[in-house]
N, C-alpha and C positions, 0 to 999 in steps of 0.2 A: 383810832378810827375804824369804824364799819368796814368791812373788806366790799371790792365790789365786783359783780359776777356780769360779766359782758360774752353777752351770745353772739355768734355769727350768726348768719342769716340761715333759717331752719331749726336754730337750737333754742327760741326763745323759750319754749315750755320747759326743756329740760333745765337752764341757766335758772328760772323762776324757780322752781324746784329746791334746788341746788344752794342759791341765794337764801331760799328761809329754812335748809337745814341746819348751812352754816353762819344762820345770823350775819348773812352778810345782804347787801343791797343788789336788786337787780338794775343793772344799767340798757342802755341802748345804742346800738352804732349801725350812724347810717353808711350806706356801700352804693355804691350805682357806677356807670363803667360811662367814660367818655366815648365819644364817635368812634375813636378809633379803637375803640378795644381796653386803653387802660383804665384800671382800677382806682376808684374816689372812694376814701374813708374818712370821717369824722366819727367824732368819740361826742358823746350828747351827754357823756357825764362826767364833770371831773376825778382824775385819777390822782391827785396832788396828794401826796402823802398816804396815798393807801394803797394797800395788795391789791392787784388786779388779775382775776383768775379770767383768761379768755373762755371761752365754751365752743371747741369744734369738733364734731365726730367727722371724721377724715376719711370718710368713707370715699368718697369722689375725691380726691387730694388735687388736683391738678388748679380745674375752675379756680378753688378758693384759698389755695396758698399765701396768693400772692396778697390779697386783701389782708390772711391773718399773719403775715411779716411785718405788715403797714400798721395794723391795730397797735400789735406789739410794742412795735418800734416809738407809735406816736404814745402808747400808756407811760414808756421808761421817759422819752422825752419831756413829756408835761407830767413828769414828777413823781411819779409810782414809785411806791418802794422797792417793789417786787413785782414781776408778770411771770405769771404762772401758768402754761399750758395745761388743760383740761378736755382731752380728746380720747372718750370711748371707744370710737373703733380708731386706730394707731396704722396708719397708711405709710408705706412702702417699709415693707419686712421680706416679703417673699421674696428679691434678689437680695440671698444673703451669701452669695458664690459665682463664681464666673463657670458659667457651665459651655461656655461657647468663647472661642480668642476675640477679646475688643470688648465686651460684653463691660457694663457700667455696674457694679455694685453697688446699689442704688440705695440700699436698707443705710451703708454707711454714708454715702452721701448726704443723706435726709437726715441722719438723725446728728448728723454734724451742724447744718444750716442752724435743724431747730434746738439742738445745745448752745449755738450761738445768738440765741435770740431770748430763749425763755429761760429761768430760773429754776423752775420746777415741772415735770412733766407728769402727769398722770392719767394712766390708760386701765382700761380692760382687756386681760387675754389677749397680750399682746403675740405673733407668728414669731414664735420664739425656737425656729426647728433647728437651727445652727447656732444659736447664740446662749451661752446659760442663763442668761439675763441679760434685761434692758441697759443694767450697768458697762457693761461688755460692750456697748454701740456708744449709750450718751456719756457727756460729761458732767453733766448737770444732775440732782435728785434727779429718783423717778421713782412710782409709786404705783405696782400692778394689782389691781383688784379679781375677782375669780368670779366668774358668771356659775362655775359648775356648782358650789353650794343649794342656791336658789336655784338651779334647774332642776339639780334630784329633788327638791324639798317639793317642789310642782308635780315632779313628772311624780314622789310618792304619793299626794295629796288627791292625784286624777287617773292615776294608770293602774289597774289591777296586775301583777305578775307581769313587770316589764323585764325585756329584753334590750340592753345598751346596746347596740351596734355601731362601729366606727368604719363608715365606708374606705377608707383608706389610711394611710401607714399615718399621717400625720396631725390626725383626729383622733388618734389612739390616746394621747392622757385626757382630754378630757373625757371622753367613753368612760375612762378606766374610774377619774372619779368622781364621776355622776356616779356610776355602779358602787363603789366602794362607800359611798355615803350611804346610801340607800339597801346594801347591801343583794344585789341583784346582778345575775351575771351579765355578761358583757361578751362581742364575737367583733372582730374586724372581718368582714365584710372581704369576698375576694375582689379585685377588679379586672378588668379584661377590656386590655391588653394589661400583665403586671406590672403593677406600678414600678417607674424606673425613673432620674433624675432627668428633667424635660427643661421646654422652655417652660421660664416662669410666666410667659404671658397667657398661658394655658393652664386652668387648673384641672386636677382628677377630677373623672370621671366618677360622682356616685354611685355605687351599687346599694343593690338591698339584698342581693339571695345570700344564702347561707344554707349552710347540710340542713336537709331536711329535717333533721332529727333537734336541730340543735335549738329552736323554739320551740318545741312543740308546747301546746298548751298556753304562748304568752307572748305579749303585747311589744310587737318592735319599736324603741325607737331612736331614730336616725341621728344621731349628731355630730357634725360637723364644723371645723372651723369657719368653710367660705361654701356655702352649698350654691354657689353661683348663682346660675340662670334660673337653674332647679329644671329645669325640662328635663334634665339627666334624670330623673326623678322617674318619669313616665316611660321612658325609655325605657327604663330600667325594670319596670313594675308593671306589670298591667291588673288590671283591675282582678281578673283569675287568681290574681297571686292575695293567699287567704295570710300569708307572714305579714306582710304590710298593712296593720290596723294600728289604731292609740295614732298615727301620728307622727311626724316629722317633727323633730324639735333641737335646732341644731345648736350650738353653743354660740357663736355667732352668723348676724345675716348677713354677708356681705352685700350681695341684689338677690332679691328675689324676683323682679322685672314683672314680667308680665307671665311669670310663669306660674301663680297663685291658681287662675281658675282653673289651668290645663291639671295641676298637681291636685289638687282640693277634690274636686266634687267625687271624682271617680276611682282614685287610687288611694286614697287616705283618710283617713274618719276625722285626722284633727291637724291642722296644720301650723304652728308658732316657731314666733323666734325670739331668742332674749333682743334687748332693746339697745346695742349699740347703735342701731339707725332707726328711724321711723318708719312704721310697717304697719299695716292692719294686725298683723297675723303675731305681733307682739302678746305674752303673758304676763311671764314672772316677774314681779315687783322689784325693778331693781333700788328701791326706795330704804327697800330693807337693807340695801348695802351700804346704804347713805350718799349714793348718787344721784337717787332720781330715774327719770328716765328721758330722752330727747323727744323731741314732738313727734 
């Protein structure tokens, strides 16, 4: 039988996508939240005897967890072969260390729940800064795909003589192979105060400057794992500053909020993000990777 591809609520473009690459069927599932808060899920298509890949980019993990536990739970129940996690961006990584006494190691917690729920896990560039791999956390397959190919192939397709920059220590591999495909140098970015081991509720702080010397003649551009709020952006750059052209184009968005028109008009000529979450400011085809891309 057909496998079948069921989105959470937000992913239905990508799941459709996704659904007629792999000749499988898109489904539907409806969600809505009783008076008091808990979460109602029904499955609008049967899963009896076939693979059921859910579709959630975890970007907000908290809201929609607990629905796609439920989904899960009710696919294996009414007879799925197999349920399979399908989540772009791959939520709670960043606590992968106790940096304070009492402090929750959250990255292991989560990826234990969703070992115990799914069969197979498959992400994008997952915050792999402590762990060699996803194998290392889950117990179950898991399957990481890489944003950086299709970045450089874009950022060579539109950027005259670019410069990779990795505003901080832990942007530094994808930097390195965006640049090393495209064969174009690459600078980590100083920050201020130095970056040093923090809480994880807090992420670094973007920079854009670098030695003077060290662009000259070419096009920065910015990439990052979690470029936040992105207002760090402005902060950081003011429009004076002639390095910052071509564009911010980070490897993944984790929010870019409302901080699009303050970054865009006046500090940056071009602003995108690969497509683990739905954004305006979205480019590179991740269709080419045979994902798709989410709504």
């Amino acid at each position: 039988m057909r496998r079948l591809v069921l989105p959470m609520p937000g992913n239905q473009t990508f799941a459709t996508r996704l659904a007629a690459a792999c000749d499988g069927d898109p489904g539907r599932i409806e969600t809505r939240h009783f008076p008091d808060g808990e979460s109602y899920v029904r499955l609008l298509d049967d899963p009896a005897g076939r693979v059921v890949d859910l579709v959630c980019t975890l970007a907000r993990p908290d809201p929609q967890c607990l629905a796609l536990l439920f989904s899960a739970d009710a696919a294996r129940e009414l007879g799925a072969t197999s349920v399979n996690l399908i989540a772009p961006y791959l939520a709670y990584m960043r606590q992968d260390c106790r940096f304070h006494d009492g402090e929750s190691i959250s990255s292991g917690t989560f990826a234990r729940l969703l070992s115990s729920t799914f069969d197979q896990v498959v992400t994008v560039d997952p915050h792999l800064h402590r762990y060699p791999a996803l194998g290392a956390l889950y117990t179950v397959p898991t399957t990481t795909l890489q944003a950086a190919p299709l970045l450089a192939d874009w950022i060579a397709a539109h950027v005259d003589a670019p410069l990779i920059v990795g505003p901080d220590e832990e942007s530094a591999q994808w930097a390195g192979a965006i640049a090393g495909r495209i064969d174009a140098p690459t600078r980590g970015a100083a920050q201020d105060p130095p970056w040093r081991p923090r809480r994880r509720d807090r992420l670094p702080r973007p920079v854009v400057v670098a030695r003077p010397h060290a662009g000259a003649g070419r096009r920065y551009r910015l990439v990052r794992a979690h470029p936040g709020r992105g207002r760090a952006y402005v902060a950081r750059a003011g429009p004076e500053d002639p390095r910052v052209r071509g564009g911010a184009r980070p490897v993944r968005r984790r929010r870019l909020g409302d901080a699009g028109p303050a970054v865009r008009p006046h500090h940056l000529h071009r602003c995108g993000t690969a497509p683990q979450q739905p954004h305006r400011t979205r480019a590179p085809d991740r269709r080419r990777a045979g994902l798709g891309s989410p709504d």
